[in-house]
N, C-alpha and C positions, 0 to 999 in steps of 0.2 A: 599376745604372742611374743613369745620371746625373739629379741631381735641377736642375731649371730655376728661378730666382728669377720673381719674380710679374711683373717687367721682363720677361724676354725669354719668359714665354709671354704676354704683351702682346703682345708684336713680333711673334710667331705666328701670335697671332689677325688683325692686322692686317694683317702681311704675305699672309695669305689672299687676299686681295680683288685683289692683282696676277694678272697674265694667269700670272705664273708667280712663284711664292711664292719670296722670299728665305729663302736655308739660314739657319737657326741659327745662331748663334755658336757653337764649343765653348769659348769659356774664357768665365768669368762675369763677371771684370776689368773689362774691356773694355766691358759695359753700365752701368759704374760712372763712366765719366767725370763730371765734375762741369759743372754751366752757372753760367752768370752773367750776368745781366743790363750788366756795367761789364767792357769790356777794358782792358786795359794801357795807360796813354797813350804815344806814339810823337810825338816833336816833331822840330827840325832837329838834336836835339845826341845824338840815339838812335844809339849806336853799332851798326853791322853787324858781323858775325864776331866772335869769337872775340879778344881781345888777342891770343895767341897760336897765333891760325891758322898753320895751315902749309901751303902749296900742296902740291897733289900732283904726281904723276908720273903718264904712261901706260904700259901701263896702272893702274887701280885697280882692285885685286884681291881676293879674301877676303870678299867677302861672305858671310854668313849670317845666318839668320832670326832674331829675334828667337824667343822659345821661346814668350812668352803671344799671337803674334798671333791674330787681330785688334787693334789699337789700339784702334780707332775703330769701334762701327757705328750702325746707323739709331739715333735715337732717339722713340719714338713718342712723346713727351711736345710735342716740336716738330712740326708738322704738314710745314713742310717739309722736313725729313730724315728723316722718317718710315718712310721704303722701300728704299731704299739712301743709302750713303755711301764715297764711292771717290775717284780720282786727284786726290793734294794735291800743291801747290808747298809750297816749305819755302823760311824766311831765319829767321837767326840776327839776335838785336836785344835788345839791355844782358840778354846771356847768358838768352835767354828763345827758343826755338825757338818759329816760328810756320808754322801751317798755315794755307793756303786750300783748301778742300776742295771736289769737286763732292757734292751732296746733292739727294737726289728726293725729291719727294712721291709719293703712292699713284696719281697721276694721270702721274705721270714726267716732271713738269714738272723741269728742275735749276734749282737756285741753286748759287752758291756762301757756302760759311761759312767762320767763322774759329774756330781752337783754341790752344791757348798752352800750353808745358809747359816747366817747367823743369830736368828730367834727359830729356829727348826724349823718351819713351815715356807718360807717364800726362799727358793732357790737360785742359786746361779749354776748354770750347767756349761760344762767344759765341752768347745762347740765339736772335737773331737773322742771319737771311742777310744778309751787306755787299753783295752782289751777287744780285739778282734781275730776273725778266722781265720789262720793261716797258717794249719797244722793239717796234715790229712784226718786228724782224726775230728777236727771242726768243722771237714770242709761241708756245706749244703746247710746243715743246720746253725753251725755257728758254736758261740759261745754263751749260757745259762746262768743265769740263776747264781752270782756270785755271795759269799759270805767269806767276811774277814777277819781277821786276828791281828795285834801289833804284839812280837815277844820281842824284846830287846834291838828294840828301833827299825826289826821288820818288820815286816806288812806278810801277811799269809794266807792270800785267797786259794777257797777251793771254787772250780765252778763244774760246770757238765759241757764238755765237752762233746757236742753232736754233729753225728754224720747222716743224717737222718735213719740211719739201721740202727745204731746203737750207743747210748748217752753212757757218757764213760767221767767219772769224777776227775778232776785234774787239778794241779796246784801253779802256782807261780807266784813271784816273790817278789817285793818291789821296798825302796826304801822312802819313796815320794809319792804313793798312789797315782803315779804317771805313767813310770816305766818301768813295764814286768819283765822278769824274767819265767819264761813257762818251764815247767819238770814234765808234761807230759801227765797222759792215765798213772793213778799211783797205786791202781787196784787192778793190772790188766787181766792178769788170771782169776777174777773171783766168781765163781757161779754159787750165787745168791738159792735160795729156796724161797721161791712165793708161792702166796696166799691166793688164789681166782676166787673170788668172793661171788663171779657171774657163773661160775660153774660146781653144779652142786654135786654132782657125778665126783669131780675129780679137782678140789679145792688146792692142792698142792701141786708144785711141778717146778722146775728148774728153769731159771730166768737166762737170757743170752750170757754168755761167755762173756766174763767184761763189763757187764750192765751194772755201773753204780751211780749212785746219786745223790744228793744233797748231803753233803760233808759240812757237818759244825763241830769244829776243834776246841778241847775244853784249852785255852790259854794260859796253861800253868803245867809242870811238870809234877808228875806225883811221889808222893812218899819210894816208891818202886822203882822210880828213873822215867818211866816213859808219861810221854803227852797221849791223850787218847782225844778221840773222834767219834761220834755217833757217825751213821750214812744208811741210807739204803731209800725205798720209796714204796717198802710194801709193808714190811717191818726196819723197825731200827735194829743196826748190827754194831759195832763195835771195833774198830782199827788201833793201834797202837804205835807209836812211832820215838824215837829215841834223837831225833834230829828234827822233825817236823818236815822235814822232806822226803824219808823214805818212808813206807806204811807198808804193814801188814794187817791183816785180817787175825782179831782177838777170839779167843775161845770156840775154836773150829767154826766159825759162823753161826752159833746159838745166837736167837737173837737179844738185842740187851729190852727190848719193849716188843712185846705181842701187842694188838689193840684189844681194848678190852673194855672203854664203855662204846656206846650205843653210837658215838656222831662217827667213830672213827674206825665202821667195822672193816670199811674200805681199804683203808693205805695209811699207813704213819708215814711222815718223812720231816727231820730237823727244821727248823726256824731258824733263829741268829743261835750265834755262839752262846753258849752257856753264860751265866753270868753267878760270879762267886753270892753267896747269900752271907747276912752275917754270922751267924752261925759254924760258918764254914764250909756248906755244903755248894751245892750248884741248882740254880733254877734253869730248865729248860723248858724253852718255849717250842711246839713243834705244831705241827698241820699234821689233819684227820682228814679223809673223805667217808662219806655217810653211804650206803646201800641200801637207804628209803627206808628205813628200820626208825624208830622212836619219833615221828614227827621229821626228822631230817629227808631234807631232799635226798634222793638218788645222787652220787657225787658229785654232793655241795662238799664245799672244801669247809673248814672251820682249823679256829685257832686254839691250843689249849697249853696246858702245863704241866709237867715233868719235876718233881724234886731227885734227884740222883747224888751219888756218894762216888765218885773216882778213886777219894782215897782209900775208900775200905773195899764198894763195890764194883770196881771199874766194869765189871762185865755184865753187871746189874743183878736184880733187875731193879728198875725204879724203888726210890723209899716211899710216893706216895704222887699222885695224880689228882686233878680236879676233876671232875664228872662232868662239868660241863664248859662249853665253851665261851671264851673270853672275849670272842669274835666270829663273826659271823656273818655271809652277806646276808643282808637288809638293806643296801640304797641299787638305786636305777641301774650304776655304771659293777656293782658287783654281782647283781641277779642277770643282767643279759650281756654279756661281752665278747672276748675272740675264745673265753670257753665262760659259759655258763653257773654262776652260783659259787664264784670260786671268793674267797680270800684267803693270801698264802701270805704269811710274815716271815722276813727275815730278818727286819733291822729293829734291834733293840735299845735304845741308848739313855740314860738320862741329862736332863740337865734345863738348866734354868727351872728347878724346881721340881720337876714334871720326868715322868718315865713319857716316851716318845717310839709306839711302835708302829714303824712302814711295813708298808703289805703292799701287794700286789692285787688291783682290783678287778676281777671279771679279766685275767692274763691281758688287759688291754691297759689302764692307768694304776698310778701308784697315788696311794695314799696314805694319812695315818691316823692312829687314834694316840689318846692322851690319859696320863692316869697321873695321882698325887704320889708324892716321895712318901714314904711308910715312917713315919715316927717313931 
């Protein structure tokens, strides 16, 4: 029998009192992260990557799991991340990986946190959230699922904004990953067109007013002048922006990805930021849910990959896809969790070698898998 530290039958205890109880961790590691009061300072002379980064090719291939996941889970000592801890962005910064994570309270309100490690795997976590509810349009549910950008010594997170009625994309800007500045929904007026994959009758229909979602900003400005953005969580849509803080909606809302193999009949919606390839092109990582079709569970989430072209195709559609997924739940804590069969990625980063991609495991712990640099 596995014996449990005086932590995580803590987290036990506490985790009780959700409408549905967060699994255990199985590795003890993992509850051992360290906090601290003082993060890392980040100025304009903080280098990004890696000296010796090396762009990839499509696709990027070989992943596998870390062996101690969980990384990352709730810590009961912080009342805000008390109850889950899932979907982080990742940047590389003076050879120091950093995460922004989404974190719940017992009430499931989100914030987001920040963690810092310096071989990517064992973290320090900033014992405060840089990002919390405090906007009517946060209030009840909080704040989501953040993904970031640095363009010229800013920081560019978008995250979702929720009021429990309705997740609204949002940005704010920071130049230390400390202290944001928020813009607010940068999509208020957009009615989306989704896909009901549960309703066969009547498979199309018009999503709430406002209802956007997981925003990954290609990092670079294009041949055209403007930055663009995938978003949405049923199909990928396409935004545009000539500042990075104001957006508009590209090509009347055509969307730039239909889903189109079998894991992902459900819902597309973006992963981390894009990441230049060397070729010149962009690799995009994104998350599929399955509708019980080809062996796939009923909305299991999975991870897959996107080659895209901004410069020539900003509005798409894709220049070429993998077929199958790169990830997948298969351990304990991503088959039964606060939702079921999920792994969602957002943080992509390399270094010390190794491509290094976090996910969000079973919406309860974060985790990551590991893959080799491409020769």
């Amino acid at each position: 029998m596995m014996k449990l530290s005086a932590q995580a039958l803590l987290f036990l205890c506490l985790s009780a009192v959700n409408t549905r109880a967060a699994p255990s961790s199985p590795q003890d590691n993992n509850q051992t992260s360290y906090g601290s009061d003082t993060p890392p300072k980040i100025t304009a002379q903080t280098r990004e990557n890696e000296a010796n980064y090396t762009a990839p090719y499509f696709p990027l291939l070989g992943f596998t799991q870390y062996e101690h996941n969980p990384i990352l889970s709730p810590n009961p000592a912080n009342a805000w991340e008390s109850a889950y801890l899932y979907n982080p962005s990742a940047i590389v910064l003076d050879d120091k990986v950093f995460l922004l994570y989404r974190a719940q309270d017992e009430e499931k309100t989100s914030s987001i946190g920040l963690a810092w490690s310096e071989d990517g795997y064992n973290f320090t976590r900033y014992n405060k959230p840089v990002v919390s509810a405090t906007e009517w349009y946060e209030h009840i549910g909080g704040c989501e699922d953040p993904r970031v950008v640095r363009v010229n010594g800013t920081f560019y997170l978008t995250y979702t904004g929720y009021d429990n009625v309705t997740a609204r994309l949002c940005l704010a800007t920071s130049t230390d990953l400390v202290n944001w500045k928020k813009y607010g929904p940068i999509l208020p007026d957009y009615e989306s067109v989704v896909y009901d994959w549960r309703d066969p009758k009547a498979y199309f229909g018009l999503n709430k007013k406002g209802w956007t979602k997981s925003g990954a900003i290609i990092p670079e400005r294009q041949p055209d002048g403007y930055y663009y953005m995938q978003f949405g969580d049923t199909y990928l849509y396409t935004a545009n922006s000539t500042d990075l803080i104001h957006w508009n909606v590209s090509g009347d809302g055509v969307p730039f990805a239909p889903p189109l193999n079998v894991w992902e009949q459900g819902l597309m919606e973006s992963g981390p930021p894009p990441v230049k390839t060397r070729d010149g092109k962009w690799l995009k990582v994104y998350n599929g849910m399955a509708t019980g079709l080809g062996g796939y569970t009923a909305t299991q989430y999975s991870t897959g990959q996107l080659l895209i072209d901004p410069a020539n195709a900003p509005l798409g559609p894709p220049l070429a896809r993998i077929e199958t997924p790169i990830l997948q739940p298969t351990t304990a804590t991503e088959i039964q969790g606060q939702v079921d069969n999920v792994v969602f990625s957002e943080g992509l980063v390399q270094f010390k070698g190794k491509w290094l991609l976090y996910f969000g495991a079973g919406d309860a712990f974060l985790s990551v898998a590991h893959a080799p640099v491409q020769q």
